[in-house]
MARGULO-515329 format. One record per residue: residue number from 1; z, x, y of N, C-alpha, C in turn; residue in one letter. Coordinates in nm, 2 decimals. Layout:
! residues N
{NUM,{Z,X,Y},{Z,X,Y},{Z,X,Y},a}
...
***
This chain:
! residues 232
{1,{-6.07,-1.22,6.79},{-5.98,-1.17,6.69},{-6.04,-1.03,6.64},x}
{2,{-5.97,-0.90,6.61},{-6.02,-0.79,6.59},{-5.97,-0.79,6.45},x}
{3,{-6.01,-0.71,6.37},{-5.98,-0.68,6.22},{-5.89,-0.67,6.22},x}
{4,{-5.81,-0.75,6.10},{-5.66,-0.67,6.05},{-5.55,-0.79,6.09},x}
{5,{-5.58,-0.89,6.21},{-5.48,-0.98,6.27},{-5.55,-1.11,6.20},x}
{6,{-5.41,-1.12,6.20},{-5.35,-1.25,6.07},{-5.46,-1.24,5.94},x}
{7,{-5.49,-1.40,5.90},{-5.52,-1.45,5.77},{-5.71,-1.47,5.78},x}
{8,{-5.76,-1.43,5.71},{-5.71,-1.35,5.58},{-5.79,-1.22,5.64},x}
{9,{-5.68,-1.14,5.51},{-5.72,-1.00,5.61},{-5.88,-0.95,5.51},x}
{10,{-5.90,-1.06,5.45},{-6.06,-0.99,5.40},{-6.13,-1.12,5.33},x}
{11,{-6.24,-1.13,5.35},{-6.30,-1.21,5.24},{-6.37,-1.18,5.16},x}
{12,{-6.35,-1.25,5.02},{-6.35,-1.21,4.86},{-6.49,-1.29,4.83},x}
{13,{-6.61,-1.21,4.83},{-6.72,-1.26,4.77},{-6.78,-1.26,4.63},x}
{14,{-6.84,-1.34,4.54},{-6.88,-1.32,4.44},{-7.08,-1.27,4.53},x}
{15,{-7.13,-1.19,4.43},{-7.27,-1.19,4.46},{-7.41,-1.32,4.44},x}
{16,{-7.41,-1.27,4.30},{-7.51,-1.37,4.27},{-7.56,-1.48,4.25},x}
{17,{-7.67,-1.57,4.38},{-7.67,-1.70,4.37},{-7.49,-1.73,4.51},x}
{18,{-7.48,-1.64,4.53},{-7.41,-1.69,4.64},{-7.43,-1.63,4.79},x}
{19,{-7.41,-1.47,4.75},{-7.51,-1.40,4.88},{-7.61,-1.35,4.83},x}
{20,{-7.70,-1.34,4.68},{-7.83,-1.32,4.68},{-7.89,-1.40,4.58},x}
{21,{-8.01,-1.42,4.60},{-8.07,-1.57,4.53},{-8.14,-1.52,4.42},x}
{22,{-8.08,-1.51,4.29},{-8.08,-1.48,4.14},{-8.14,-1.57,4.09},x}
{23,{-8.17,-1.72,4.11},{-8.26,-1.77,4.03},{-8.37,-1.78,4.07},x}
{24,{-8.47,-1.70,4.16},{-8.54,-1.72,4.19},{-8.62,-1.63,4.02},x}
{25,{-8.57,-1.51,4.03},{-8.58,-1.41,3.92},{-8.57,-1.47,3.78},x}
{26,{-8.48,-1.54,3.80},{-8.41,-1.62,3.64},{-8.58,-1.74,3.58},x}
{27,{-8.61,-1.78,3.69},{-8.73,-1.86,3.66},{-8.87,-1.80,3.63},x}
{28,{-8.90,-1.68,3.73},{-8.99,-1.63,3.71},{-9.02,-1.50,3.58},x}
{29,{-8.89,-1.48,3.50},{-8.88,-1.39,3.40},{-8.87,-1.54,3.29},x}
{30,{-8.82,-1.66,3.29},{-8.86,-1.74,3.20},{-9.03,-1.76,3.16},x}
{31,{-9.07,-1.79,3.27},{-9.20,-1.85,3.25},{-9.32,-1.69,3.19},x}
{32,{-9.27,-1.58,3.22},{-9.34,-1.47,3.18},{-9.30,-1.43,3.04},x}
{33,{-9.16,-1.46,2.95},{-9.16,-1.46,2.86},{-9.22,-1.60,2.75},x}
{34,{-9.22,-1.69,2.81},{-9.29,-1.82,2.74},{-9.43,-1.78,2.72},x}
{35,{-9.49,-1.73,2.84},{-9.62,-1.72,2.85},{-9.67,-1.58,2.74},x}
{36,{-9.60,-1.47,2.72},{-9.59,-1.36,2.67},{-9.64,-1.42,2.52},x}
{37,{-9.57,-1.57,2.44},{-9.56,-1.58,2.31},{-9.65,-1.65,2.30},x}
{38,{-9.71,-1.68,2.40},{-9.80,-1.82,2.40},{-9.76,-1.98,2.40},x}
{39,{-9.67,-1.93,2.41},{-9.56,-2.09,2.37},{-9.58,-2.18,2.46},x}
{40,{-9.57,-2.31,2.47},{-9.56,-2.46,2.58},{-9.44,-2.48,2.62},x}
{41,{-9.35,-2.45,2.59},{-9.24,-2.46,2.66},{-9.20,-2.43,2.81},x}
{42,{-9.18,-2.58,2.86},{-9.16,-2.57,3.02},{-9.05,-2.39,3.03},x}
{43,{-9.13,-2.34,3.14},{-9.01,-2.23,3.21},{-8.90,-2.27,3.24},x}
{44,{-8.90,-2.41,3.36},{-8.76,-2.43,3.37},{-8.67,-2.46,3.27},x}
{45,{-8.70,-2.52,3.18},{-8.62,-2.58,3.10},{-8.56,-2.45,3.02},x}
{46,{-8.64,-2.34,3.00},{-8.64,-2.25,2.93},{-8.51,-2.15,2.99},x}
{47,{-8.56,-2.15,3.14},{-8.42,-2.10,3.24},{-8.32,-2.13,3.23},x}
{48,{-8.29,-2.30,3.25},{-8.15,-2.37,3.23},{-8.11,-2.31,3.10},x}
{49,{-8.16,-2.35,3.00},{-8.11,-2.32,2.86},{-8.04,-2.19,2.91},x}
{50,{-8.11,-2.08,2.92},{-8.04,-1.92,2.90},{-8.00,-1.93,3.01},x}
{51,{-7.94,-1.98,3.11},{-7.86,-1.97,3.22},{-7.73,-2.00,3.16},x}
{52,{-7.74,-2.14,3.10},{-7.59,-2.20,3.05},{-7.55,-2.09,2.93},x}
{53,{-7.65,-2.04,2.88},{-7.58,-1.98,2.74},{-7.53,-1.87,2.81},x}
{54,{-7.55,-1.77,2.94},{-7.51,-1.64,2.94},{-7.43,-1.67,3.03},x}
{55,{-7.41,-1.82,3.08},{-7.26,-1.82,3.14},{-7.15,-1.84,3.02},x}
{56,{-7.16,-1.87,2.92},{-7.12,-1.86,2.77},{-7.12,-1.76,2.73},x}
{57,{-7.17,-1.69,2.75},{-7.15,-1.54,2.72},{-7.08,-1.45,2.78},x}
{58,{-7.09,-1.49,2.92},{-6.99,-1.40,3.00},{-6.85,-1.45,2.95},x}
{59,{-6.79,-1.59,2.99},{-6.67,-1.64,2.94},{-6.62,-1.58,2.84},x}
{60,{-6.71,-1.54,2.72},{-6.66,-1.47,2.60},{-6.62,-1.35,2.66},x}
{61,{-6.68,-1.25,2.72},{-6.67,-1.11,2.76},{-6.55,-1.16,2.87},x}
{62,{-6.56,-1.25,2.92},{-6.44,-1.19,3.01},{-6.30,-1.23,2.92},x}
{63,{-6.30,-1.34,2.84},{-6.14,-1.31,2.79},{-6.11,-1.28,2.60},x}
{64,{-6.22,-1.18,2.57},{-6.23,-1.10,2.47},{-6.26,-0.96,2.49},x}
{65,{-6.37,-0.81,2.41},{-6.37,-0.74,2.43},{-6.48,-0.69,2.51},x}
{66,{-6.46,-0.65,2.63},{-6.55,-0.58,2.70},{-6.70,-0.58,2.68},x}
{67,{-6.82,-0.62,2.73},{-6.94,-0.59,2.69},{-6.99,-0.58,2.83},x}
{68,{-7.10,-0.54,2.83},{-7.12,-0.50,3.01},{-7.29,-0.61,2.98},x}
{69,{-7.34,-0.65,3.09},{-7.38,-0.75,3.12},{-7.47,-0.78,3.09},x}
{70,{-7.55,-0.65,3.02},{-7.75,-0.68,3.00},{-7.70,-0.71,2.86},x}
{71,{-7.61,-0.63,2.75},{-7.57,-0.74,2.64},{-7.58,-0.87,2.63},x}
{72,{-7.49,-0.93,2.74},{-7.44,-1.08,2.72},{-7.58,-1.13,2.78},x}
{73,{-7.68,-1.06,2.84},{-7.79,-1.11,2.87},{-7.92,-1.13,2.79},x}
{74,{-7.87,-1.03,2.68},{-8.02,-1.00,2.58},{-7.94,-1.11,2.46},x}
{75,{-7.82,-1.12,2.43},{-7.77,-1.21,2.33},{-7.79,-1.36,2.38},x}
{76,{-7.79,-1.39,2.51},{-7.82,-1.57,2.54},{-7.93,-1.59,2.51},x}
{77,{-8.02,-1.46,2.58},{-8.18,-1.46,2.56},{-8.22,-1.51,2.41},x}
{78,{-8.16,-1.42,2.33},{-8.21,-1.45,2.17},{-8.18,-1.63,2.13},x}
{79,{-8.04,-1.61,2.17},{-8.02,-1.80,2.14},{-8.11,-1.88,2.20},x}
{80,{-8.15,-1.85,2.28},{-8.25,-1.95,2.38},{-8.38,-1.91,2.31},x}
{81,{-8.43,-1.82,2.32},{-8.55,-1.84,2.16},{-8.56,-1.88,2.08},x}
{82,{-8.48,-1.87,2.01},{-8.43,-1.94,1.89},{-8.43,-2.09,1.90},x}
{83,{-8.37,-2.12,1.99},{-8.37,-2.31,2.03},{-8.48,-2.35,2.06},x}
{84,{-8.57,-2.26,2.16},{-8.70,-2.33,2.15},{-8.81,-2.27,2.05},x}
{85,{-8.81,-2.20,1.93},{-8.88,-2.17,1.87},{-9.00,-2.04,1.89},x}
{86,{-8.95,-1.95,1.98},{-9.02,-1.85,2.04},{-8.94,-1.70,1.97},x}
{87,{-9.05,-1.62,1.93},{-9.01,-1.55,1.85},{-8.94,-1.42,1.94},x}
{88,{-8.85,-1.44,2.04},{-8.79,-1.33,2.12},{-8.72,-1.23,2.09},x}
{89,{-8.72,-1.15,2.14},{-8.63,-0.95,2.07},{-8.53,-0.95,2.20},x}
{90,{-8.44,-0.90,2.20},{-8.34,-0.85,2.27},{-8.44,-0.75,2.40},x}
{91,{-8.48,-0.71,2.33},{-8.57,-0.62,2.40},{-8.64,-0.67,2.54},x}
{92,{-8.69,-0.82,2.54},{-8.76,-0.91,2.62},{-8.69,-0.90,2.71},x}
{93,{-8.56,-0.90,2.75},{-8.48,-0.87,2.87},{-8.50,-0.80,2.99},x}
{94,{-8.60,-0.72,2.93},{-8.68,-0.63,3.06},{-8.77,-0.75,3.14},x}
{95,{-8.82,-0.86,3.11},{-8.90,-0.88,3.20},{-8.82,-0.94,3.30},x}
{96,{-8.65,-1.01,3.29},{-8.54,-0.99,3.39},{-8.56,-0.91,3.50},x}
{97,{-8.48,-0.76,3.39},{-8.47,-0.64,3.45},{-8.54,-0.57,3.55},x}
{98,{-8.72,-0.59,3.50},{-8.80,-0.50,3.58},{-8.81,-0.62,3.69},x}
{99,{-8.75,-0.68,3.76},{-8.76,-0.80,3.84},{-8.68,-0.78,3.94},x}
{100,{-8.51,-0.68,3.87},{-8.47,-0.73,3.95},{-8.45,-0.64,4.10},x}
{101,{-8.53,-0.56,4.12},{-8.55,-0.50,4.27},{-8.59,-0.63,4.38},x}
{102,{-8.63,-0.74,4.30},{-8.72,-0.86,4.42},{-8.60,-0.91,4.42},x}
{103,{-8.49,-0.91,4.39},{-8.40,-1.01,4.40},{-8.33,-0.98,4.61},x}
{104,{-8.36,-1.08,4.64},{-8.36,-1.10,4.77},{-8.20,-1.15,4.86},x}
{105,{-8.14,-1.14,4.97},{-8.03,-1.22,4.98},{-8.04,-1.31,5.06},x}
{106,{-8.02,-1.41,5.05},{-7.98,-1.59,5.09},{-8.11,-1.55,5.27},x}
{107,{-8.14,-1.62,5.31},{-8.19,-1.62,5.43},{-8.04,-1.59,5.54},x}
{108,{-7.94,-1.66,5.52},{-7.81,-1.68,5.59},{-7.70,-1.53,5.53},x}
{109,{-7.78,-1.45,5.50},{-7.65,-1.40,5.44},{-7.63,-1.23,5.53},x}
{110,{-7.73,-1.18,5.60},{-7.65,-1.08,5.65},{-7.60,-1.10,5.79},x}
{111,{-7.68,-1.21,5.84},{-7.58,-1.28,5.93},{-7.45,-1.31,5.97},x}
{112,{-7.48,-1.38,5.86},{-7.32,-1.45,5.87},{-7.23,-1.36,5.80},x}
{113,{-7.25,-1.26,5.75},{-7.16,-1.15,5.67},{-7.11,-1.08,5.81},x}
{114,{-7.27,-1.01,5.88},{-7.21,-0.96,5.98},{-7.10,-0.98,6.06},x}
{115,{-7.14,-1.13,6.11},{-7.02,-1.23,6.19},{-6.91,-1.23,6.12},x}
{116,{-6.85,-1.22,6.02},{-6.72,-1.21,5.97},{-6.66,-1.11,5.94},x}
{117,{-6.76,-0.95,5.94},{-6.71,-0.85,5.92},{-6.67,-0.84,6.08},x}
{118,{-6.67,-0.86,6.18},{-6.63,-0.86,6.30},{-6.49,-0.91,6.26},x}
{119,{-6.44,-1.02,6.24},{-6.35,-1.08,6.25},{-6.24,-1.05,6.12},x}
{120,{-6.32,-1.01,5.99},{-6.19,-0.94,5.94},{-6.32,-0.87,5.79},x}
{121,{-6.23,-0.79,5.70},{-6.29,-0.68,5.63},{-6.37,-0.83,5.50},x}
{122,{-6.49,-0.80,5.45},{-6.56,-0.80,5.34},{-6.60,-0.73,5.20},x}
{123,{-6.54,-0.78,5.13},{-6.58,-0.78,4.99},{-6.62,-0.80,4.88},x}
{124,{-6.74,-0.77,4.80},{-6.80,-0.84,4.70},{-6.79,-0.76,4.56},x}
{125,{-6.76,-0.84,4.50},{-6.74,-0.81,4.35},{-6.86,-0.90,4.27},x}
{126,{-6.97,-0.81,4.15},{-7.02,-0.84,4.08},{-7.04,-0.84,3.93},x}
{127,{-7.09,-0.94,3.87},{-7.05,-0.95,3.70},{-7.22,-0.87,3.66},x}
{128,{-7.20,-0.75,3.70},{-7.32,-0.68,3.70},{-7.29,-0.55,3.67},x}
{129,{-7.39,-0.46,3.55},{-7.39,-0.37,3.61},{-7.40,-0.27,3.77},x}
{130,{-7.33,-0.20,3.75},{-7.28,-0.09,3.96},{-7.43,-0.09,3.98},x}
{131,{-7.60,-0.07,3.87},{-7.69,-0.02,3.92},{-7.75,-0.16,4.04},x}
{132,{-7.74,-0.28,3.92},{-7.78,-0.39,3.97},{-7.71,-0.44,4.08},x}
{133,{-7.63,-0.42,4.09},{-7.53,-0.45,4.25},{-7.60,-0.36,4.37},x}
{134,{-7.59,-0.30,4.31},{-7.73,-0.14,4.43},{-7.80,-0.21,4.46},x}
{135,{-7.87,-0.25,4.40},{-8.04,-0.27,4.38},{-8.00,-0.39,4.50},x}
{136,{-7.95,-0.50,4.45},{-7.89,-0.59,4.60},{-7.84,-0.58,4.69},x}
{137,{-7.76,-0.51,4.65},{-7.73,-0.44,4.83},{-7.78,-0.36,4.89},x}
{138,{-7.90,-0.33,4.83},{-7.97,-0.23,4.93},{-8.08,-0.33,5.03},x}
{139,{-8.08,-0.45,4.97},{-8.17,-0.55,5.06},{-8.10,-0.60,5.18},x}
{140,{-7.94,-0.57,5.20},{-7.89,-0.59,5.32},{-7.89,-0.53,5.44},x}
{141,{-8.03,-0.53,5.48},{-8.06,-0.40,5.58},{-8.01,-0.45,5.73},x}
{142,{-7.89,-0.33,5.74},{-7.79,-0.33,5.87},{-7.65,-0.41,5.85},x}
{143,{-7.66,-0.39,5.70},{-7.50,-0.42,5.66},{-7.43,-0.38,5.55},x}
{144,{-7.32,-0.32,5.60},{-7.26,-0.26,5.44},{-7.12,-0.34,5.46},x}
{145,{-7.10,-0.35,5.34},{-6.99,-0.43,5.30},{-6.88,-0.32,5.30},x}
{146,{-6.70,-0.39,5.35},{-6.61,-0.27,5.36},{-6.58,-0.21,5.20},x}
{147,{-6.57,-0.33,5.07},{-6.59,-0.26,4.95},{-6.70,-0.33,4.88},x}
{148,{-6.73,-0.24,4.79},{-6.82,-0.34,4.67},{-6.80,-0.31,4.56},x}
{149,{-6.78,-0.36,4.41},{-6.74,-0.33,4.32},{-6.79,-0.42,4.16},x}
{150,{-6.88,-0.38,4.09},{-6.91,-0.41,3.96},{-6.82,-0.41,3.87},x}
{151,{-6.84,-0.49,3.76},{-6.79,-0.55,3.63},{-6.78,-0.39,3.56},x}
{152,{-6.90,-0.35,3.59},{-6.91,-0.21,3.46},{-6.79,-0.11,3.58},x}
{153,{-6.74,-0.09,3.66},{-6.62,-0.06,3.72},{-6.51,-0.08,3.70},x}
{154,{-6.49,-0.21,3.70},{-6.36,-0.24,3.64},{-6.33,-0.25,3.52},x}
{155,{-6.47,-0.24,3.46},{-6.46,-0.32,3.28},{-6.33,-0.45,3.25},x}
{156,{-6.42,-0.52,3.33},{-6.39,-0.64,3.32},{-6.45,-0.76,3.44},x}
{157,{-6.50,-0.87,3.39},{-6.55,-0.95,3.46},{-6.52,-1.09,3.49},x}
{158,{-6.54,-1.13,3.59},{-6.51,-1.30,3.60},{-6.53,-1.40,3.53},x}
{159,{-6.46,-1.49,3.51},{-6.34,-1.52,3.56},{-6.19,-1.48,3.56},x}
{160,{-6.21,-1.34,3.44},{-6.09,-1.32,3.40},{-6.00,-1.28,3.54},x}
{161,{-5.84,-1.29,3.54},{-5.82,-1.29,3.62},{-5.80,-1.09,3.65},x}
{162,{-5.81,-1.03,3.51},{-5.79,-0.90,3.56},{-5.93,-0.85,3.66},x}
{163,{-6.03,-0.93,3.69},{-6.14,-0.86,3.77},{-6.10,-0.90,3.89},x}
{164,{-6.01,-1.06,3.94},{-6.01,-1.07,4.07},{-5.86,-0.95,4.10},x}
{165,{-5.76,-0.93,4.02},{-5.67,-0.82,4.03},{-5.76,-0.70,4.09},x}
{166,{-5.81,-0.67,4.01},{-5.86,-0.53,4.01},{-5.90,-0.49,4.14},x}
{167,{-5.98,-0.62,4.22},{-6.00,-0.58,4.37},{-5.97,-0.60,4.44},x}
{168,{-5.83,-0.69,4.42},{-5.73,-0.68,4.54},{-5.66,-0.54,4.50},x}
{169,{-5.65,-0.52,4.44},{-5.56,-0.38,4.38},{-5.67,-0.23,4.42},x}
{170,{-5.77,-0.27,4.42},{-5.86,-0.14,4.44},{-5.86,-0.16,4.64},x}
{171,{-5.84,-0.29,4.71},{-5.80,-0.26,4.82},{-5.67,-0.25,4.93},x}
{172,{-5.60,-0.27,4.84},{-5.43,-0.27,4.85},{-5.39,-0.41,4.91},x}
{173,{-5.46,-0.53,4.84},{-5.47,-0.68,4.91},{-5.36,-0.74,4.79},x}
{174,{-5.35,-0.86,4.78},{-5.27,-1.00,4.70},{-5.36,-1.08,4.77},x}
{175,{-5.35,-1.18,4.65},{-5.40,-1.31,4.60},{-5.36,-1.40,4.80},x}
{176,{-5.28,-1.40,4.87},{-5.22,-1.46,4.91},{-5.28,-1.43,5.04},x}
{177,{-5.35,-1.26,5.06},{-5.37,-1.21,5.16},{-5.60,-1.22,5.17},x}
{178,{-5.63,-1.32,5.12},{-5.81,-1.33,5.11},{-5.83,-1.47,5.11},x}
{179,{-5.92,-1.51,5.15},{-6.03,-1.60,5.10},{-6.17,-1.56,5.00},x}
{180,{-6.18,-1.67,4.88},{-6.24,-1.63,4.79},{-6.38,-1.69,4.83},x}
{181,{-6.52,-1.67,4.82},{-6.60,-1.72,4.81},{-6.71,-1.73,4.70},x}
{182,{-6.76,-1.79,4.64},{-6.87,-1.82,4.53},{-6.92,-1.98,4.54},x}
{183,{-7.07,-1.92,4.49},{-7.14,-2.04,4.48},{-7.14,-2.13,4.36},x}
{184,{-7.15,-2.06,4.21},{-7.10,-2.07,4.10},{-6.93,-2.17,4.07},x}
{185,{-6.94,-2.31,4.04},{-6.83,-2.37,4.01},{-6.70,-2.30,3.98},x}
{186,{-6.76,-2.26,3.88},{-6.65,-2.17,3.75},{-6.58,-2.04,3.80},x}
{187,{-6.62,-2.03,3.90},{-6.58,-1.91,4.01},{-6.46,-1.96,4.06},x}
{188,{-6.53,-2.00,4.16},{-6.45,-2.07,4.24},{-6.30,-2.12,4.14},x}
{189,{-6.31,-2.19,4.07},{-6.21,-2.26,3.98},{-6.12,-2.14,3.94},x}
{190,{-6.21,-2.05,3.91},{-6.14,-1.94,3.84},{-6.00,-1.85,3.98},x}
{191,{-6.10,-1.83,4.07},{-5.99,-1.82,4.14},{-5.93,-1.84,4.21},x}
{192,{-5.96,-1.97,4.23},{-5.84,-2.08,4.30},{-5.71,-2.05,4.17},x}
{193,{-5.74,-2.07,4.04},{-5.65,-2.10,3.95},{-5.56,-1.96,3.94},x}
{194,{-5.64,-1.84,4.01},{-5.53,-1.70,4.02},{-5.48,-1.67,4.19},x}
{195,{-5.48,-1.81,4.24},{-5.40,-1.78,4.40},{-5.43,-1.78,4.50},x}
{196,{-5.58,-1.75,4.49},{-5.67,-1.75,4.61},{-5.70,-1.88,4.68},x}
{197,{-5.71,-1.86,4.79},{-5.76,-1.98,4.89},{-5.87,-1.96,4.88},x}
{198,{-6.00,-2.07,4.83},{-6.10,-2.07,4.78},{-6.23,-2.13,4.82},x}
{199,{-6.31,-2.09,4.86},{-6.48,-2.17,4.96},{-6.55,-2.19,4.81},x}
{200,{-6.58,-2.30,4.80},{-6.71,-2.35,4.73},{-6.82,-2.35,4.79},x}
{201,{-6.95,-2.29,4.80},{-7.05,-2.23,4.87},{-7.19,-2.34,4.81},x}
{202,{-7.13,-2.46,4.81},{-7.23,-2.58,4.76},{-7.36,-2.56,4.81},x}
{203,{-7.47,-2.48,4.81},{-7.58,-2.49,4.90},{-7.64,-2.58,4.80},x}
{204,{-7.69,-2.66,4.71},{-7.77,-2.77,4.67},{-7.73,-2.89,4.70},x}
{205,{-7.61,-2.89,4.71},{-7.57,-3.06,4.74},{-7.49,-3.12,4.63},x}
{206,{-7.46,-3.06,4.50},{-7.45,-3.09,4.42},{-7.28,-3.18,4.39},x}
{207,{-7.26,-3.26,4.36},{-7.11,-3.34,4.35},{-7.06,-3.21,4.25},x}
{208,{-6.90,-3.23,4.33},{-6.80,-3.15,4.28},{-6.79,-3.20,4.10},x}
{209,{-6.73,-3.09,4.01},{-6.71,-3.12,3.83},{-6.61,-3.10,3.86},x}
{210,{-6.46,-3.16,3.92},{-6.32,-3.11,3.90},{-6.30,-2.98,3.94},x}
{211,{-6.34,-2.91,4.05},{-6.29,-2.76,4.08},{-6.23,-2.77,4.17},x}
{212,{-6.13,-2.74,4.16},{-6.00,-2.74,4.29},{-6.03,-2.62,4.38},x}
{213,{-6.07,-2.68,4.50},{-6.11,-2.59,4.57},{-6.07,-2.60,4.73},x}
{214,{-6.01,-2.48,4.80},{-5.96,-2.57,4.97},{-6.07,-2.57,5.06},x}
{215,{-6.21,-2.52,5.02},{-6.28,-2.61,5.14},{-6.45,-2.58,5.04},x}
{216,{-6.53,-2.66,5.11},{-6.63,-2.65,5.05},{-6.79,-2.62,5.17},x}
{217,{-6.86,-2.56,5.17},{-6.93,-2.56,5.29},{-7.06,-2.55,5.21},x}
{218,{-7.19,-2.54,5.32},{-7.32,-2.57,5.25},{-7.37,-2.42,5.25},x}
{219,{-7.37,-2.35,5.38},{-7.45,-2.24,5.41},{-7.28,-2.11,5.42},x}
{220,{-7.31,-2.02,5.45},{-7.24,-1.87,5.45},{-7.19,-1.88,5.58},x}
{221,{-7.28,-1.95,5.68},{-7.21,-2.00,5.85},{-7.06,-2.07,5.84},x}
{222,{-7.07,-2.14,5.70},{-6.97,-2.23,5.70},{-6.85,-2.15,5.71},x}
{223,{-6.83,-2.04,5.58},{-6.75,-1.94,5.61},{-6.66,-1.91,5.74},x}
{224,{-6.79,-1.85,5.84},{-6.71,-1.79,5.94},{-6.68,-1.87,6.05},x}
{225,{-6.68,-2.03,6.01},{-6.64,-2.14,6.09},{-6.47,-2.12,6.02},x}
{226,{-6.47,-2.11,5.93},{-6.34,-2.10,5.86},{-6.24,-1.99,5.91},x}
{227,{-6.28,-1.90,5.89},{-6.26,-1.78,5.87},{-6.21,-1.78,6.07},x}
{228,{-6.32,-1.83,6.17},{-6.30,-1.79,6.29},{-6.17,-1.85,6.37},x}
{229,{-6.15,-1.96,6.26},{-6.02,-2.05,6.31},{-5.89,-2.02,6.24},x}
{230,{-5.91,-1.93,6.16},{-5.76,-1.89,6.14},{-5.67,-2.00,6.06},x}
{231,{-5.72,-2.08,5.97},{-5.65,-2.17,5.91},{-5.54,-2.14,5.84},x}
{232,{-5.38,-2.23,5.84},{-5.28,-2.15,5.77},{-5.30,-2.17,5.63},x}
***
């Protein structure tokens, strides 16, 4: 099949933790700020915490007013000090930040990206500032994606539905004409619930929480098993 014939005419990727592995960073900037205060507080535990709260924070940002992402990042951060008793500044957020050039993508992911940009166009949209989307996709050496597009671009982010709009609209697509992919539950949910035919990108194994999703796969290969068969 050559680009452009039949369904779908593009697939709709989320980035983080789906084609590039974000928590490796998320752990290793916990345990350096624990360590920084002197504190006992397990890192991981310390991660989960500000992982769930800045998915709480995004949720806010995406269906209230605009905030771009190292905000909703330095505000979980403070809550999550605060819960475990560590005297943290907004400021701490740099040991994220200066991290994130290591952020790496999936072992399966320019592979299998490749394999599907054969077969029809690629897209990734991220809840990131445009720098930090750079900074990842410059680790995809010998592949560029046909668009790519940050949160601080559209000013606005996922799940709302104006971010998945924005880039079917920024490539002249409909809901009806992609496949969505993310690793992240709440993704997925989110845009299945705006029209999209939707891959849950389960790589841990983890049982489905109610997200209505039309297929679920483990690795990025799974994709272009989908994708290669042309499902109506």
């Amino acid at each position: 099949m050559s680009q452009g014939d039949g369904w779908p005419k593009a697939i709709f990727y989320d980035s983080k933790n789906t084609l590039f592995d974000w928590s490796k960073l998320w752990v290793q900037a916990s345990r350096e700020i624990v360590s920084h205060y002197g504190g006992d507080v397990d890192g991981a535990a310390f991660k989960d915490l500000w992982h769930r709260l800045l998915i709480a924070e995004n949720h806010r940002t995406a269906f209230a007013r605009y905030r771009e992402f190292t905000v909703a990042l330095e505000d979980s951060l403070i809550y999550t000090c605060r819960y475990f008793g560590i005297p943290g500044r907004a400021e701490d957020v740099k040991f994220m930040l200066d991290l994130w050039d290591a952020v790496e993508p999936f072992p399966d992911t320019v592979a299998a990206l490749t394999d599907q940009q054969a077969l029809t166009r690629v897209l990734i949209f991220s809840n990131v500032e445009t720098r930090y989307l750079e900074m990842m996709a410059s680790k995809m050496a010998g592949f560029t994606p046909d668009f790519m597009g940050s949160m601080q671009q559209a000013q606005c982010c996922k799940p709302s539905p104006r971010a998945y709009r924005w880039v079917l609209e920024q490539n002249g697509l409909t809901a009806e004409d992609v496949v969505y992919c993310a690793g992240p539950p709440w993704d997925a949910q989110g845009a299945h619930a705006f029209g999209m035919k939707t891959i849950w990108l389960n790589r841990t194994g983890v049982e489905p929480d109610g997200v209505p999703v039309d297929y679920t796969v483990s690795d990025l290969h799974g994709v272009t098993d989908i994708v290669a068969a042309r499902p109506n």
